[in-house]
N, C-alpha and C positions, 0 to 999 in steps of 0.2 A: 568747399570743405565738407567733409563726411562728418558722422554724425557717431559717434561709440553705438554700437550695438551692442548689447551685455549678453555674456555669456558665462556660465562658471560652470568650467572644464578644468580637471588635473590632464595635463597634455605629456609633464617627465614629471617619473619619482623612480631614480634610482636606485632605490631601496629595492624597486620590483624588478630591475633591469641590470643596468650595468656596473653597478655598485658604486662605493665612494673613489671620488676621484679628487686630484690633488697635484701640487706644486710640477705645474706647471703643465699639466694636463689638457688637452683641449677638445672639449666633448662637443659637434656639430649635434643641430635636432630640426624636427619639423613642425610645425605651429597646424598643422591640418593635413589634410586624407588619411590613405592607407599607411599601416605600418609605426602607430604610435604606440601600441601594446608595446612594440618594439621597446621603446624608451621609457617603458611605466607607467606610459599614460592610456588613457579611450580611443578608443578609436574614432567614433561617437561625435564629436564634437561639435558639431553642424556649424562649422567656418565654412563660408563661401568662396571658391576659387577667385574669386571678383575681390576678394579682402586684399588691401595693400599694406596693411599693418597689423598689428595683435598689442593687449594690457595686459601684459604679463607680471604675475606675482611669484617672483623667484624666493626660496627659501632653503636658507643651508640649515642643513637637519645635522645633530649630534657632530660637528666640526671637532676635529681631536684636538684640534689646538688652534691661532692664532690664521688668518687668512684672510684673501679677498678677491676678487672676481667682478672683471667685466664680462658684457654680452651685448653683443654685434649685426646686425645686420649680414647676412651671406653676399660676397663678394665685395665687402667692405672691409678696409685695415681697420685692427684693435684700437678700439680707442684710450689715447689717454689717461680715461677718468674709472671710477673704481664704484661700479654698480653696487654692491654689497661687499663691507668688512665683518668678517666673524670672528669670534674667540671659541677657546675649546668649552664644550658642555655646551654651550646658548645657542638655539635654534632661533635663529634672526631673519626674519624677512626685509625684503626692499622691492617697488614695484616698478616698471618702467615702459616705455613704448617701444616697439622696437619692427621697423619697414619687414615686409617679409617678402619672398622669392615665387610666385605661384608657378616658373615652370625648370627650378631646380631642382634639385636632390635633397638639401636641405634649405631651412629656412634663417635661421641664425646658429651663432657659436657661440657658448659660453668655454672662458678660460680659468681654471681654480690656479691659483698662487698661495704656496705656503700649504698649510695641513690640507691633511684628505678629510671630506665631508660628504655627504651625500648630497643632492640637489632634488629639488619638488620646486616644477614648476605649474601653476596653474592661470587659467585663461580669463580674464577678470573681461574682457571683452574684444571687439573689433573694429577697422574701420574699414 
């Protein structure tokens, strides 16, 4: 078993990037290397290509209305179960683990259902 490594990295904030996204939207991202400015985050983050996982702290910012969103492992079907529900105005967090891809393109998928909100996610640590 691995051990959490702590690290606190903003890796997406869509504010800087792609902007708010919503019903039925599906934004792919990378948990480490190059090209996270890309999606709002540091580039910076000093994740180890050796990491099989990331603690991610997802947060829907200013959600215009009523919503919810899972997020997935890359090459994995959507699961299920409903990672964070938001309402409009309330900037709501939820944290979760989530496997990542070290020689794909991205590394998970988050899916918004229902209103457009912006998304910030950050790196609470590794494994």
């Amino acid at each position: 078993m691995r051990a959490l490594q702590l690290r606190n990295q903003r890796i997406i904030d869509t504010r800087q990037a792609s902007g708010a996204f919503g019903d039925g939207a599906t934004e792919e991202f990378r948990a480490w290397g190059d090209g996270l400015t890309e999606q709002g985050g540091t580039d910076d983050c000093d994740i180890p290509q050796s990491a099989v996982a990331v603690h991610l702290n997802f947060t829907g910012v200013n959600p215009a209305g009523f919503g919810y969103l899972p997020a997935w492992p890359n090459g994995e079907d959507e699961p299920g179960a409903t990672l964070m529900t938001f309402t409009g105005g309330v900037s709501l967090s939820n944290a979760t683990a989530l496997a990542i891809c070290n020689d794909c393109v991205s590394d998970f998928t988050v899916k918004i259902y229902g209103a457009q909100t912006d998304l910030v996610g950050d790196v609470v640590g590794y494994y």
